[in-house]
N, C-alpha and C positions, 0 to 999 in steps of 0.2 A: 831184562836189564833193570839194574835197581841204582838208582842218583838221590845222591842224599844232596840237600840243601840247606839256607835259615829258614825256609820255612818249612820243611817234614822230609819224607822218603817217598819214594814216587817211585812207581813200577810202569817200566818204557816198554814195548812192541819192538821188536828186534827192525822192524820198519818203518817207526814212528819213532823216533826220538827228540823230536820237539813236546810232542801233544801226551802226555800219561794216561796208560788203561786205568791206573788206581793211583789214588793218594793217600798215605796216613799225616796233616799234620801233626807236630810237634803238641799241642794244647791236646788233640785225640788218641795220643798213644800211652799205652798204663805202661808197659813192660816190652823191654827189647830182651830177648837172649838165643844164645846159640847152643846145640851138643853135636859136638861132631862136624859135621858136615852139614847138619840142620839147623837154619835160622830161621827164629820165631818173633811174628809181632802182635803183640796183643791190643787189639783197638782198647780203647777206656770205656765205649760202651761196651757192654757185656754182652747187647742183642746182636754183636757185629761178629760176621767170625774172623777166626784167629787165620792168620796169611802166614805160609811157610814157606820156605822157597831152599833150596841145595846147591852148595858150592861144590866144587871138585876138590879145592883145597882149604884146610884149615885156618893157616894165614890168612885166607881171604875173606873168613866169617870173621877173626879177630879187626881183619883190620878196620872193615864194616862196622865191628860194635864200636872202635874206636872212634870213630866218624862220627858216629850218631850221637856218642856220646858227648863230643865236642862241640857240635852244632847245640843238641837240645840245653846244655850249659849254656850257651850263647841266645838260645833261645830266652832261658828264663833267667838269665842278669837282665836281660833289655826290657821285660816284664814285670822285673821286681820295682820296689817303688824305691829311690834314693832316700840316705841316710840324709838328717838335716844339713849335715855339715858338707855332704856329698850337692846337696841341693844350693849352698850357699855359697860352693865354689862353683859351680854351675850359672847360677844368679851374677855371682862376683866377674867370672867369666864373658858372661854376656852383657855386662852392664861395660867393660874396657874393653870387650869389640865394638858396643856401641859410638862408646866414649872417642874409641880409635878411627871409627869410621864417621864419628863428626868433626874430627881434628881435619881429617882428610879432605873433607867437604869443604871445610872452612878454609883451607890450605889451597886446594882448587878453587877456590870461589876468589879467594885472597892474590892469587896468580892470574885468572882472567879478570882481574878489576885494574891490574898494575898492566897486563897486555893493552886491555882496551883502552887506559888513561894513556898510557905509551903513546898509542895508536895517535889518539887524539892528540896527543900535542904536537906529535909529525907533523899532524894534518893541518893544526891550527899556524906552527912555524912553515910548513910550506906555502898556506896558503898567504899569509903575513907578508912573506918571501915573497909572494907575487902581486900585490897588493901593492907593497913598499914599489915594486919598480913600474908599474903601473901609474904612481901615483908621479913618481921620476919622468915619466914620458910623458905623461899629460901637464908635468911641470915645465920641461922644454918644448914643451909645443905651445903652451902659454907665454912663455919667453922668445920664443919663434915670431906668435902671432904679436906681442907685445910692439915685437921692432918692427915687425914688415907694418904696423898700423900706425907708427910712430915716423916711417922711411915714406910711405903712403902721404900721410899729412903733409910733414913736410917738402914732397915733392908738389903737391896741390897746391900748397900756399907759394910757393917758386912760382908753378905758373900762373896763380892766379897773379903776382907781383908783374910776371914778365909781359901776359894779356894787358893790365892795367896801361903798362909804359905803352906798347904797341898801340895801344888805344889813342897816348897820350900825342904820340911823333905820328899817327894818322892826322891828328886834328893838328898838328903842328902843320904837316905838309901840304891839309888843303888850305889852311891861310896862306900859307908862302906861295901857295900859287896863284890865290886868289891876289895875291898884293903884287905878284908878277904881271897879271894881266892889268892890273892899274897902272902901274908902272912898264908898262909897256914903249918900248922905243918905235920911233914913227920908222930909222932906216928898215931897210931889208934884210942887212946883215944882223942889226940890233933883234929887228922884228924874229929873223932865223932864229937866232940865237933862244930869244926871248922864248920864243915857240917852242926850240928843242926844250930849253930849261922846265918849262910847264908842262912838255909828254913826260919829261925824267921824275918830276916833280908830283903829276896823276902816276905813273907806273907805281913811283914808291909809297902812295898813297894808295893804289890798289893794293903793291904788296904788302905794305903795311897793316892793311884791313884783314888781307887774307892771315897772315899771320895772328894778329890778334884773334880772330875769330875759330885759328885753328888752335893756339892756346886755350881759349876758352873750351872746345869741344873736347880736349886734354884734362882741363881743370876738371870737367863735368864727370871724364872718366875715372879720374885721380880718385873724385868725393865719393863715387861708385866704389871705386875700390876698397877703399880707407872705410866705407860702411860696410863691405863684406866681411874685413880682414876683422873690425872693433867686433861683428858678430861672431865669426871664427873665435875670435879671443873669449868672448860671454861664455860662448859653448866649449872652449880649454877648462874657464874658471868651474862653470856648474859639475863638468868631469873631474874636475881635482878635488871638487868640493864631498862628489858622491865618494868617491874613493877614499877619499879621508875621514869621513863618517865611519868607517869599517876600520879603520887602524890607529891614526895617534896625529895629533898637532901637527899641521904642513902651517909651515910661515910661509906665505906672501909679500912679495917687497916689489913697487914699484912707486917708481918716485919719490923716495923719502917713504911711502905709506906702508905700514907693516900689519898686515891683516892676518888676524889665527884664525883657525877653524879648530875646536873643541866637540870630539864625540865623548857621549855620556859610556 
């Protein structure tokens, strides 16, 4: 079997037709020709001998030298050296593939820089976005803690006012009783009298104590609370304060006072 290629003619094993008994490259062969039914290859060393081999048909040695003659053409264009002008389109060529393939790059590189900035500014408006309402809750939760610490006070100051007076109609009703016992009537009936007026008189002076003294234990819870709720409120403000560092100017207003918070 004989397979012609770019790179020579090569003679196959009717069982082997991957692996060649023989090769003539293309660089090693002087002379191809046929007569008849006999085709002749003449190696270019001269010490080599000459390979002959017979077809059954004519057409089939023509179409072979046609072959070979195509290929070894093809062989030696690809071996010849370019013309300068052959070489400077070549050059010219390769210089606007190059040119083409750094447009591309730079076109690529120019689209993952506008992706990634994209990217980023989602990232920085969402996170903003959550920031901003973050900053909203920890604003009414300082407003929250603002009036329960303001509703606190003044319910403490209430009862410390209402302790005070309880205090005051205690010490009113042990002199009234004490000046009842001066004044005490010698009858039975007076004395009755006078007697009941002085248990009525100790009752509302005991209740009167108990009272004031349960105000006061009120008051003591009030002030307890009213310093939980004013630290509640510190711990709103230091949260609003962090979170406003990270975003933009929260105003503050209470009482007439209007406090900014400025991040760099």
């Amino acid at each position: 079997l004989l397979g012609v290629d770019a790179q020579g003619l090569h003679i196959y094993s009717p069982n082997s037709k991957l692996n060649p008994k023989k090769s003539f490259p293309w660089s090693g062969i002087r002379n191809i020709s046929y007569s008849e039914k006999e085709f002749t290859i003449k190696p270019l060393e001269k010490k080599n001998d000459v390979f002959k081999f017979y077809s059954s048909q004519l057409r089939v040695n023509k179409l072979i030298l046609q072959l070979c003659i195509g290929n070894h053409d093809l062989f030696m264009r690809r071996r010849k050296v370019d013309t300068i002008e052959v070489q400077q389109m070549k050059a010219q060529a390769k210089e606007e593939k190059a040119r083409k393939k750094m447009e591309r790059q730079i076109l690529a590189r120019e689209k993952q820089m506008r992706e990634d900035a994209e990217r980023a500014k989602e990232e920085m408006e969402r996170r903003l976005f959550q920031l901003q309402d973050e900053a909203r809750l920890a604003n009414e939760a300082l407003l929250r803690s603002e009036e329960t610490a303001d509703l606190l006070a003044e319910k403490a100051q209430i009862a410390e006012e209402e302790a005070k007076l309880l205090a005051h109609k205690a010490a009113d009703a042990e002199q009234e009783r004490q000046r009842l016992e001066v004044t005490a009537m010698k009858t039975k009936e007076e004395k009755r009298l006078m007697e009941q007026k002085m248990r009525e008189a100790e009752q509302l002076a005991v209740k009167l104590v108990e009272q004031s003294e349960r105000r006061l234990k009120e008051a003591d819870h009030l002030k307890q609370d009213l310093t939980e709720a004013k630290d509640a409120e510190r711990r709103a403000k230091q949260k609003l304060l962090e979170i406003t560092k990270t975003t933009y100017p929260v105003l503050l207003s209470r009482g007439g006072c209007h406090v900014a918070f400025y991040v760099d």
